[in-house]
NUSE-705117 format. One line per 4 residues: their letters; for each residue x, y, z of N, C-alpha, C, O. Coordinates in pm, whole numbers. Example, Ala and Ser with C-alpha at 12.3 -4.5 7.8 and 13.67 -1.06 7.14 Angstrom:
! NUSE-705117
as> 1319:-569:780:1230:-450:780:1320:-330:780:1424:-332:846 | 1285:-225:708:1367:-106:714:1290:3:787:1341:114:804 $
This chain:
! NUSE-705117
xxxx> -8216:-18196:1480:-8292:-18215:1603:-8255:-18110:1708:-8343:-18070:1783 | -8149:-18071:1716:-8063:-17950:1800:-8164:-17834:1806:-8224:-17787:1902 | -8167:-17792:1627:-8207:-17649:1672:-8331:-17659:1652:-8364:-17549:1608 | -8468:-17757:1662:-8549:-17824:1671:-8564:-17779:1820:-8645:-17697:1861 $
xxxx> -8478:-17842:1887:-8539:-17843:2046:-8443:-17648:2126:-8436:-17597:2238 | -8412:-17622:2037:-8340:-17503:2060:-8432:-17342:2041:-8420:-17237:2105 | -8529:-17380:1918:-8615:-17306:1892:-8752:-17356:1989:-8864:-17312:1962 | -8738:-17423:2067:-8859:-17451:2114:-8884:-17343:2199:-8951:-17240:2190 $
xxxx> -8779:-17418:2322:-8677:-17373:2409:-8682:-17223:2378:-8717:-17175:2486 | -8670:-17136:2304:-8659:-16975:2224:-8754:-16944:2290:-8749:-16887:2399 | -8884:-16988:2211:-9057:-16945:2187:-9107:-16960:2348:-9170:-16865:2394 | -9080:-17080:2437:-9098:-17086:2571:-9066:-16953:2638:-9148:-16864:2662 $
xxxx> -8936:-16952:2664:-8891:-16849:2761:-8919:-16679:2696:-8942:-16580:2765 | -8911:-16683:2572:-8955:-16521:2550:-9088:-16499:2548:-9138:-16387:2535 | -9152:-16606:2560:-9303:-16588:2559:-9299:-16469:2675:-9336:-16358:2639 | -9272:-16481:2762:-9294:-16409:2890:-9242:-16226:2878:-9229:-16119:2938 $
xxxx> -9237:-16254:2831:-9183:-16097:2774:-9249:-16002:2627:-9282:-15884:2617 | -9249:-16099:2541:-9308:-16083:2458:-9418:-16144:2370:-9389:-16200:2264 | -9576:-16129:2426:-9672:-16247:2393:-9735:-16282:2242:-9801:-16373:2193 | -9661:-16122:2184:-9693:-16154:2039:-9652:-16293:1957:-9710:-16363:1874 $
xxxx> -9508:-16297:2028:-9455:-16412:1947:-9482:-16577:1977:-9433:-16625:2079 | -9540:-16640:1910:-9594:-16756:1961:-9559:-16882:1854:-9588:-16998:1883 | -9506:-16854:1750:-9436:-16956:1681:-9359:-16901:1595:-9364:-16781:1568 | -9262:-17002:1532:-9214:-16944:1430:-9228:-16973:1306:-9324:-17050:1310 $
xxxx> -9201:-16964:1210:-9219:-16977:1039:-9106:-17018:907:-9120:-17027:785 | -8949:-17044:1032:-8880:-16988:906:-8760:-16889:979:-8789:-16833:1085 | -8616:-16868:914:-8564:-16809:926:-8531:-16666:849:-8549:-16685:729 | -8507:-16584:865:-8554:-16446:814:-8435:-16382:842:-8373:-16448:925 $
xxxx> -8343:-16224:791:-8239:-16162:818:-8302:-16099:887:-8415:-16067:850 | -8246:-16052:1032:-8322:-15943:1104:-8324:-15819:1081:-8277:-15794:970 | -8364:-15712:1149:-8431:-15604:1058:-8359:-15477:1187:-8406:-15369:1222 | -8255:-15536:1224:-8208:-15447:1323:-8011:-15463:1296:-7968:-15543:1212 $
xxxx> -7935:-15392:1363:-7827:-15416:1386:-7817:-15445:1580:-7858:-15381:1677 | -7745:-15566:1562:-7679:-15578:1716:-7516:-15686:1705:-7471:-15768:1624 | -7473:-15628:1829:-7366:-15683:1830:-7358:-15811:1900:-7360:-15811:2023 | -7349:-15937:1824:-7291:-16054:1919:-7202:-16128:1827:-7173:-16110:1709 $
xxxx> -7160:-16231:1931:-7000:-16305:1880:-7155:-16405:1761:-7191:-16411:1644 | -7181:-16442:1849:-7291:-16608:1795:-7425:-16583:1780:-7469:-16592:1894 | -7551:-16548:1678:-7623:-16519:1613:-7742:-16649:1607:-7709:-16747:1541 | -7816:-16650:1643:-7954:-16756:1577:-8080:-16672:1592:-8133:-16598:1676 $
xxxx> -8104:-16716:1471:-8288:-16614:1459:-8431:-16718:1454:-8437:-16841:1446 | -8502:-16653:1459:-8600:-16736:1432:-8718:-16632:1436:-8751:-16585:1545 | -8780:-16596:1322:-8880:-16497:1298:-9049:-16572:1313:-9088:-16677:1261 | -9123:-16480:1399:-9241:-16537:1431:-9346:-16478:1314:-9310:-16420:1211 $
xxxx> -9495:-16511:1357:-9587:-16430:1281:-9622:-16352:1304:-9713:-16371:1385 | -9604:-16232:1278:-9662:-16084:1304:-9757:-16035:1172:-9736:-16025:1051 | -9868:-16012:1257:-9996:-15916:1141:-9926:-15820:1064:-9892:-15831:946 | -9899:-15685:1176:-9870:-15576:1132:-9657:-15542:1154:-9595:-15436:1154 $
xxxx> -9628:-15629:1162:-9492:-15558:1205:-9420:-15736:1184:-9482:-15841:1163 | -9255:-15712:1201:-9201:-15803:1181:-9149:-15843:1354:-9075:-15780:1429 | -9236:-15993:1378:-9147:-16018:1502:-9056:-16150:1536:-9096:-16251:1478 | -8971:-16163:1597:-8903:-16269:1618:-8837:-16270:1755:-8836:-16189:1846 $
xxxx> -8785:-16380:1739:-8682:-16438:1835:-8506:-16476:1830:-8460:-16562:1755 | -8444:-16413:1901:-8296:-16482:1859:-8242:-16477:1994:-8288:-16434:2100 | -8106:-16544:1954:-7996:-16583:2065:-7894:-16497:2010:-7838:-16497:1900 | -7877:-16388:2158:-7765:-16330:2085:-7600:-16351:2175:-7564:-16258:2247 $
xxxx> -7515:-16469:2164:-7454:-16573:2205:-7570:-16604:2345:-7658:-16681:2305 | -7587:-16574:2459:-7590:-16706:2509:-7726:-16651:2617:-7769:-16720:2709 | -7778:-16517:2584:-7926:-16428:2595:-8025:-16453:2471:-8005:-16462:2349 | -8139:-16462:2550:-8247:-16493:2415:-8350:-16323:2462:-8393:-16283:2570 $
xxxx> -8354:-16287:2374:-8418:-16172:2283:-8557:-16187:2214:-8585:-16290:2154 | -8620:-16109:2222:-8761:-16139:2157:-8760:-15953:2108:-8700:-15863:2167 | -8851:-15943:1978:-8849:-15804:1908:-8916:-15810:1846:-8964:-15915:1802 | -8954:-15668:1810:-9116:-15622:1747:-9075:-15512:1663:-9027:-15405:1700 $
xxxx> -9105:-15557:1525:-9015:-15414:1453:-9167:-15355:1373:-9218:-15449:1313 | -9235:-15249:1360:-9343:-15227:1323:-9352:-15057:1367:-9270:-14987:1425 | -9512:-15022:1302:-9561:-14952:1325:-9581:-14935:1491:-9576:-14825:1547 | -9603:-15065:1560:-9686:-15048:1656:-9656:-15114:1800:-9729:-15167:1884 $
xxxx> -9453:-15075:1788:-9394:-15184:1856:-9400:-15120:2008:-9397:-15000:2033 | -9409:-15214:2092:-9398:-15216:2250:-9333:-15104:2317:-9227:-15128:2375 | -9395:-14952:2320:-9264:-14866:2416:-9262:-14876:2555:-9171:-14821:2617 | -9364:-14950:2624:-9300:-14939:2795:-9216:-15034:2828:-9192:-15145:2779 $
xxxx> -9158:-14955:2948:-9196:-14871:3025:-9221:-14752:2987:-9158:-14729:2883 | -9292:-14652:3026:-9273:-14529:2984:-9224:-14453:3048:-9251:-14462:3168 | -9103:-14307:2995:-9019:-14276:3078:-9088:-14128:3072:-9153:-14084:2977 | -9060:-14066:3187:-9114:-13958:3218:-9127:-13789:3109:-9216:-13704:3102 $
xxxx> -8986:-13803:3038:-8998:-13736:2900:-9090:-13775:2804:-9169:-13702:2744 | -9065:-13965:2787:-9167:-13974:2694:-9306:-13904:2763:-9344:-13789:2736 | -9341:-13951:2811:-9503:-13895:2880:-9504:-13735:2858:-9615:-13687:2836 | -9402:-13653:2862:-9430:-13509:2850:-9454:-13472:2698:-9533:-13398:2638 $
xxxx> -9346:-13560:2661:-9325:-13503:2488:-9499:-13554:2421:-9544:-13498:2322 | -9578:-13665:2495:-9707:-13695:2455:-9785:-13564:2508:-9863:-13511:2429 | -9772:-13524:2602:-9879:-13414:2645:-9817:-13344:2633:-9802:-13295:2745 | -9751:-13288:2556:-9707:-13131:2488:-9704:-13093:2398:-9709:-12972:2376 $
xxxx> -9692:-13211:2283:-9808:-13201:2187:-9968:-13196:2148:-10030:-13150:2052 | -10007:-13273:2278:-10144:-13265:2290:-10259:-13124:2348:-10374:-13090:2322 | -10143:-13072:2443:-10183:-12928:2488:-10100:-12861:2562:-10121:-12747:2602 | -10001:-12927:2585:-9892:-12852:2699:-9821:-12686:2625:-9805:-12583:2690 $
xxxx> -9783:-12711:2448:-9762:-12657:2350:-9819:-12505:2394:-9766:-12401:2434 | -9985:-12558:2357:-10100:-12397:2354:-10039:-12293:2480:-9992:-12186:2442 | -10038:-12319:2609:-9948:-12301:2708:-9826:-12247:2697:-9819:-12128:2730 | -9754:-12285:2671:-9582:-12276:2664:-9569:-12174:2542:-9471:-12105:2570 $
xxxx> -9619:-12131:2421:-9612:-12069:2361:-9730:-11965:2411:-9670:-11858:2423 | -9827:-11950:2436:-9894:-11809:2483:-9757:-11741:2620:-9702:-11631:2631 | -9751:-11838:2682:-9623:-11789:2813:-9522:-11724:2774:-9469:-11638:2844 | -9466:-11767:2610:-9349:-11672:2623:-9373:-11573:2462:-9289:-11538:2378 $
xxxx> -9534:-11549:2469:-9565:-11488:2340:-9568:-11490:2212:-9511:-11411:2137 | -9616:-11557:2190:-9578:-11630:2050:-9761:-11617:1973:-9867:-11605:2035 | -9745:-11623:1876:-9913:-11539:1786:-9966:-11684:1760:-9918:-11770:1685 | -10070:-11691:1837:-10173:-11800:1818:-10133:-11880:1684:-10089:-11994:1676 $
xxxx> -10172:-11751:1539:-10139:-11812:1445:-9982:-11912:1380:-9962:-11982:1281 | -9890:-11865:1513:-9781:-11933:1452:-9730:-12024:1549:-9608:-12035:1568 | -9841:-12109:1631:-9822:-12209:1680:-9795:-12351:1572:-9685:-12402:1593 | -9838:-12386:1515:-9835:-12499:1480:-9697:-12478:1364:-9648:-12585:1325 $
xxxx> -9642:-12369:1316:-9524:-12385:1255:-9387:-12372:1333:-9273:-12384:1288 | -9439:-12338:1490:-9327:-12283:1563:-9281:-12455:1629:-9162:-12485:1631 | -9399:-12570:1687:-9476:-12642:1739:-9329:-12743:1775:-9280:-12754:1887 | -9285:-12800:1669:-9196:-12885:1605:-9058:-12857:1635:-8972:-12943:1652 $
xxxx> -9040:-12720:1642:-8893:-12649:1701:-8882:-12676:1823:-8764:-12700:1845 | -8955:-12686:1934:-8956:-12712:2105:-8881:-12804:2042:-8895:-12859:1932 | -8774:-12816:2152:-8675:-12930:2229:-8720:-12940:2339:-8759:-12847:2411 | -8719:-13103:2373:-8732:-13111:2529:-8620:-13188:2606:-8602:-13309:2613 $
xxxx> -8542:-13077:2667:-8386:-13139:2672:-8414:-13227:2806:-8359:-13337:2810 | -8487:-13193:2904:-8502:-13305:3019:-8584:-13293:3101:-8596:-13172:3124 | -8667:-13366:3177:-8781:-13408:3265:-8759:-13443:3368:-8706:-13553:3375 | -8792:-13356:3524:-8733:-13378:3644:-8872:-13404:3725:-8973:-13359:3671 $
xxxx> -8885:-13468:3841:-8942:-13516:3915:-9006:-13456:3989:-9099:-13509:4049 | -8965:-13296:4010:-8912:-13219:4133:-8999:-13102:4101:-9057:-13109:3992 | -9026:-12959:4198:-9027:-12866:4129:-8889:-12799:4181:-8834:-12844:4281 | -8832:-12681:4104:-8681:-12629:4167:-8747:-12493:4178:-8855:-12443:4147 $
xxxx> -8642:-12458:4233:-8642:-12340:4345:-8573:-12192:4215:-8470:-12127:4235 | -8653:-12178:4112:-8638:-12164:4017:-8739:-12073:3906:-8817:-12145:3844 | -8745:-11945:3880:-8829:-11903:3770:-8911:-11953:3654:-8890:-11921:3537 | -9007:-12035:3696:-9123:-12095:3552:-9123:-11982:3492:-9086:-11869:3525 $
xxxx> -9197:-12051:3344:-9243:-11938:3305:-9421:-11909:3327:-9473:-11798:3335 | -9492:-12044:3335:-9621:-12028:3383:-9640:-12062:3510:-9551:-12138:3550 | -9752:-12025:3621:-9782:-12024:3753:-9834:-12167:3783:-9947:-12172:3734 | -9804:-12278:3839:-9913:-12412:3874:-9873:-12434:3967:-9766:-12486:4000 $
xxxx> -9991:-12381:4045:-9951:-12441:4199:-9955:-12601:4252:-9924:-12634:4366 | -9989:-12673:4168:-10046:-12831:4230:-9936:-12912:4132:-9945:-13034:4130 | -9835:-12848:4055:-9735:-12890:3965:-9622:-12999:4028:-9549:-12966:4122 | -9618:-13089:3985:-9543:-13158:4086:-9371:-13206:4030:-9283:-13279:4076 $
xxxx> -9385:-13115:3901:-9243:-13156:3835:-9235:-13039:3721:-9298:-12937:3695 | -9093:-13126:3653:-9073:-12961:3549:-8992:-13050:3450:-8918:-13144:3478 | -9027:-12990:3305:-8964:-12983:3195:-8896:-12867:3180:-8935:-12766:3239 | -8752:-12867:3076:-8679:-12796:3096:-8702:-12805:2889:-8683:-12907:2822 $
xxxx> -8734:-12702:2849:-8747:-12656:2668:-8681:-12596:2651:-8634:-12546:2753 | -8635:-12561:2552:-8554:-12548:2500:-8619:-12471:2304:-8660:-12536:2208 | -8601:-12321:2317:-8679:-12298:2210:-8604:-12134:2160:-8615:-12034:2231 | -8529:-12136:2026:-8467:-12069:1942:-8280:-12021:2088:-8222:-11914:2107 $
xxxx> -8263:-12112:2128:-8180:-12141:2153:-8181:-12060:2344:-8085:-12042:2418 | -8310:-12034:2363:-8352:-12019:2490:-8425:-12164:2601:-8523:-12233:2571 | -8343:-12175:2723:-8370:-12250:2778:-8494:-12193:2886:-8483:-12095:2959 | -8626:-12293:2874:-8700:-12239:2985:-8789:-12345:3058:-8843:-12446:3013 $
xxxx> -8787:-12308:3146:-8876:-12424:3249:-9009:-12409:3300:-9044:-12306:3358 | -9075:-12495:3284:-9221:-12544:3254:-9272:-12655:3356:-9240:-12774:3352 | -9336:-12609:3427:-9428:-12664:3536:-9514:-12797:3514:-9530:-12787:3392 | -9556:-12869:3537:-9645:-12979:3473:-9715:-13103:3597:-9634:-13139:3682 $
xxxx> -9780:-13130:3600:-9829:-13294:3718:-9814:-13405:3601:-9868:-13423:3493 | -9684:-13487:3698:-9655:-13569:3638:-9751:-13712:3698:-9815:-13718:3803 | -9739:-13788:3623:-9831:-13937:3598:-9779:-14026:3738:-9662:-14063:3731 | -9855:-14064:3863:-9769:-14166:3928:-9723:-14295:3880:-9630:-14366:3918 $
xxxx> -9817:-14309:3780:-9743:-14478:3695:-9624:-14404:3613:-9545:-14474:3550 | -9617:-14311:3612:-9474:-14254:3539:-9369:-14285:3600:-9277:-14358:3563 | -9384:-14225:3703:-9282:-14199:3851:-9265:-14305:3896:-9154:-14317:3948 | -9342:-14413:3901:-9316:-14535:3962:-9205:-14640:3834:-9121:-14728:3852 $
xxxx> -9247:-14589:3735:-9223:-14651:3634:-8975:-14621:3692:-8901:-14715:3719 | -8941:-14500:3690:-8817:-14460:3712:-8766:-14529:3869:-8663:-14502:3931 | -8881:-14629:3907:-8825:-14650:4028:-8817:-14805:4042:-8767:-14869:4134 | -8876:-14849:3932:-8852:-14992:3897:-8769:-15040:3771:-8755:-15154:3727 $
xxxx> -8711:-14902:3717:-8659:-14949:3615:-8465:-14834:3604:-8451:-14735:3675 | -8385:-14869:3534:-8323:-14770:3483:-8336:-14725:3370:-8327:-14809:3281 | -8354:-14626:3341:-8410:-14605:3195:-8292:-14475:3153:-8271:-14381:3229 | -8228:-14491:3026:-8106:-14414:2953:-8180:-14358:2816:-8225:-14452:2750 $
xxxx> -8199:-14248:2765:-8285:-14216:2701:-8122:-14134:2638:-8036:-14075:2704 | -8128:-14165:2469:-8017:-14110:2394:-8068:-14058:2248:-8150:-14129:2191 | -8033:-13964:2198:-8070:-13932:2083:-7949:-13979:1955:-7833:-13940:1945 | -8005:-14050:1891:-7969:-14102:1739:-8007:-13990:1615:-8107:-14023:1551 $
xxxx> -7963:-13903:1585:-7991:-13824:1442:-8174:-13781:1472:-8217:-13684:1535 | -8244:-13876:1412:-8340:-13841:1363:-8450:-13892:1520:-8561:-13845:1543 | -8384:-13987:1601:-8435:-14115:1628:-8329:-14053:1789:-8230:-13987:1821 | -8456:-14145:1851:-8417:-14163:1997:-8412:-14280:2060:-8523:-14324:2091 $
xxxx> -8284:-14370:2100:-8308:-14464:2191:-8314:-14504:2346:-8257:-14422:2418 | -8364:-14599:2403:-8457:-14565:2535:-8397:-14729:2563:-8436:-14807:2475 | -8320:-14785:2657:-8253:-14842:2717:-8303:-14867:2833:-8246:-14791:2911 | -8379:-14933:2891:-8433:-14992:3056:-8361:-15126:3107:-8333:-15235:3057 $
xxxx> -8348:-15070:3220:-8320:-15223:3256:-8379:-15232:3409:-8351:-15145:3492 | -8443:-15318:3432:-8526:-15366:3515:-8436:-15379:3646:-8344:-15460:3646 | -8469:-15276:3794:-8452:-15383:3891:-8497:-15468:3997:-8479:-15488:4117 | -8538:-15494:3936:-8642:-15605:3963:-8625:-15760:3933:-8689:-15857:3973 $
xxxx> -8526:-15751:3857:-8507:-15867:3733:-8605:-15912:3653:-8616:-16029:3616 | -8679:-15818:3625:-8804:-15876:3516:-8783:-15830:3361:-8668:-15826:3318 | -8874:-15801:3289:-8835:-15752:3164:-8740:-15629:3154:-8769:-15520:3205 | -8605:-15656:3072:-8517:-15533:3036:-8544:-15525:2892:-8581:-15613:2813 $
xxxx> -8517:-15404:2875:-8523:-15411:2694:-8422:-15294:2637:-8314:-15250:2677 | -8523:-15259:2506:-8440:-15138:2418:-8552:-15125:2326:-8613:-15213:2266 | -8571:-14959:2328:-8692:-14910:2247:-8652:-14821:2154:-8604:-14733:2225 | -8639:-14783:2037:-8642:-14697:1938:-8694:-14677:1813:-8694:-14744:1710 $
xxxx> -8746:-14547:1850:-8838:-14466:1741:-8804:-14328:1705:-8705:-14262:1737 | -8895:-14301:1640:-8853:-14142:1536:-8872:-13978:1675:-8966:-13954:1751 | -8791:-13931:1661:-8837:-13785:1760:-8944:-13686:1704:-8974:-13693:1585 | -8990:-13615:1767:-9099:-13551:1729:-9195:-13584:1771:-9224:-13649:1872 $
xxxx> -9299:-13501:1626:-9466:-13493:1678:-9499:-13628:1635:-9455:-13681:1533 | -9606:-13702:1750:-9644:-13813:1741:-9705:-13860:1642:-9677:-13961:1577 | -9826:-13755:1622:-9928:-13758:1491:-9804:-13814:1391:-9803:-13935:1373 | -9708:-13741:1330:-9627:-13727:1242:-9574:-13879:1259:-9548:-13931:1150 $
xxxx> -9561:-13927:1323:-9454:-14052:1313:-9535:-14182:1337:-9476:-14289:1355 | -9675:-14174:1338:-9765:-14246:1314:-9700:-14392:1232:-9709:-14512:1259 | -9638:-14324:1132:-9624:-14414:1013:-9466:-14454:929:-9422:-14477:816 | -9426:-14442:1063:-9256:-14469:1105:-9261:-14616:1161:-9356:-14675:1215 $
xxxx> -9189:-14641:1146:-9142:-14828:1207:-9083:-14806:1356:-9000:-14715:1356 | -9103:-14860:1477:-9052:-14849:1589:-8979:-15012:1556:-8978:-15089:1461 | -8913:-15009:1712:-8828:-15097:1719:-8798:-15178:1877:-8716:-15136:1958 | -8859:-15263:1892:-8890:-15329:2054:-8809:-15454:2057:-8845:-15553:1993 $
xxxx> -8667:-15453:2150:-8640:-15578:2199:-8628:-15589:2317:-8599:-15477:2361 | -8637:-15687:2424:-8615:-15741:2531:-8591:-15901:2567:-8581:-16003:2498 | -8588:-15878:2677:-8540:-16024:2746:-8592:-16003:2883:-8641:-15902:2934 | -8566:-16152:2943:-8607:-16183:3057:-8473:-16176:3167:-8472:-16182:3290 $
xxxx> -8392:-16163:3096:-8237:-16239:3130:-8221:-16130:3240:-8267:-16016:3250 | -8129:-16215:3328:-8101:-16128:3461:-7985:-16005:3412:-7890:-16039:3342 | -8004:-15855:3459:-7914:-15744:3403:-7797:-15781:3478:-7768:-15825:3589 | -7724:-15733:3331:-7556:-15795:3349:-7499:-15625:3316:-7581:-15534:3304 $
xxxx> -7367:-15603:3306:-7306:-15551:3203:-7307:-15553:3038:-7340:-15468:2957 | -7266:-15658:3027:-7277:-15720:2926:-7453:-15696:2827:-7485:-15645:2719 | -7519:-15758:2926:-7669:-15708:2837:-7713:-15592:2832:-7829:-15583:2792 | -7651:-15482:2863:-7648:-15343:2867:-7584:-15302:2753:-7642:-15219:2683 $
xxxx> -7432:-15360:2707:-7372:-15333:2576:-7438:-15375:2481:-7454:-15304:2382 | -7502:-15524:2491:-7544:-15560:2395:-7716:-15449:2347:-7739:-15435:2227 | -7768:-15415:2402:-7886:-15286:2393:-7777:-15168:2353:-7770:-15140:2233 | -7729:-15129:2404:-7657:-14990:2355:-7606:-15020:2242:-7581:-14913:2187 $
xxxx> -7564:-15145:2145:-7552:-15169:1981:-7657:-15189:1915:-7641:-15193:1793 | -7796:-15207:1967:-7851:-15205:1879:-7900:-15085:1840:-7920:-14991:1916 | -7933:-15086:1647:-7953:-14952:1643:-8029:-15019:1475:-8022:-15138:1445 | -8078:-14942:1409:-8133:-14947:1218:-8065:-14978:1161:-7949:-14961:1199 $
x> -8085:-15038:1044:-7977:-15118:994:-7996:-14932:901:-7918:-14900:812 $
């Protein structure tokens, strides 16, 4: 009867965070690594992806492991690394000369080591006068900076949230925590071209739970099994 009224109790409060999950089915091994002392799962129905619910000791968690899992907030890199594959690329390689034809093999080599708010007082390599921020690339071991108008739901997005963006090997994880006290989470997926990772598994957990310390460690362990 306990974990009867314990799983109810689960599905209630993460509803609010995560609306995919709306019942459960059954207990299931989860499909992630995290660190807690005390463990309860409870896996919901998901179409396309695996989702559930757990207690990880004494925070309840809701997660979306799939093709097509939850990345916002969105953090201001993410948003560039989307439009720089989409056209920012054509740009950034005519700027520092590079042969039409060997865009799309060069494409994949850009690094984008970080995304500032600002413009600096600083040598672009292309001219935009209405540019309201800058990426900093990173390409055959030359660092160069790149002009761009960034998104105000972007910008707003870094001002309601903290967001820690870390690279894992292949894979990047993206750490928010709300201050606001509303949804905090932990996002990770594959780096690279988007097209390309289409058909990669992402990885979405959050909570409602007020940011602690503690629920900060517990996001910074999770990681692929």
């Amino acid at each position: 009867m306990n974990r009867i009224v314990l799983f109810a109790l689960i599905l209630i409060i993460s509803s609010s965070c995560n609306r995919k999950i709306q019942r459960g089915n059954g207990l299931k091994e989860i499909p992630f690594k995290i660190n807690c002392d005390k463990l309860t799962h409870l896996i919901g129905d998901g179409v396309d992806s695996q989702i559930g619910t757990i207690v990880c000791d004494d925070i309840i968690f809701s997660y979306d492991y799939g093709l097509y899992s939850n990345s916002k907030p969105e953090s201001m890199i993410e948003s560039f690394s989307k439009s720089f594959y989409a056209y920012h690329h054509s740009k950034f390689f005519d700027a520092i000369f590079i042969d039409k034809r060997m865009i799309e093999t060069f494409k994949d080599s850009v690094q984008i080591m970080k995304v500032d708010n600002q413009i600096v007082d600083e040598k672009y390599i292309i001219n935009c006068k209405d540019c309201n921020a800058t990426a900093y690339l990173k390409f055959n071991d030359i660092t160069f900076l790149y002009p761009f108008i960034v998104n105000d739901k972007v910008v707003m997005n870094q001002r309601k949230f903290d967001i820690d963006r870390t690279i894992i090997s292949d894979y990047y994880k993206k750490v928010y925590i709300s201050k606001e006290g509303k949804c905090s989470g932990v996002f990770i997926a594959p780096l690279g071209k988007p097209t390309r990772n289409r058909k990669k598994n992402k990885l979405s957990v959050s909570t409602t739970h007020l940011p602690t310390s503690r629920l900060k460690k517990i996001f910074e362990s999770i990681d692929f099994k």
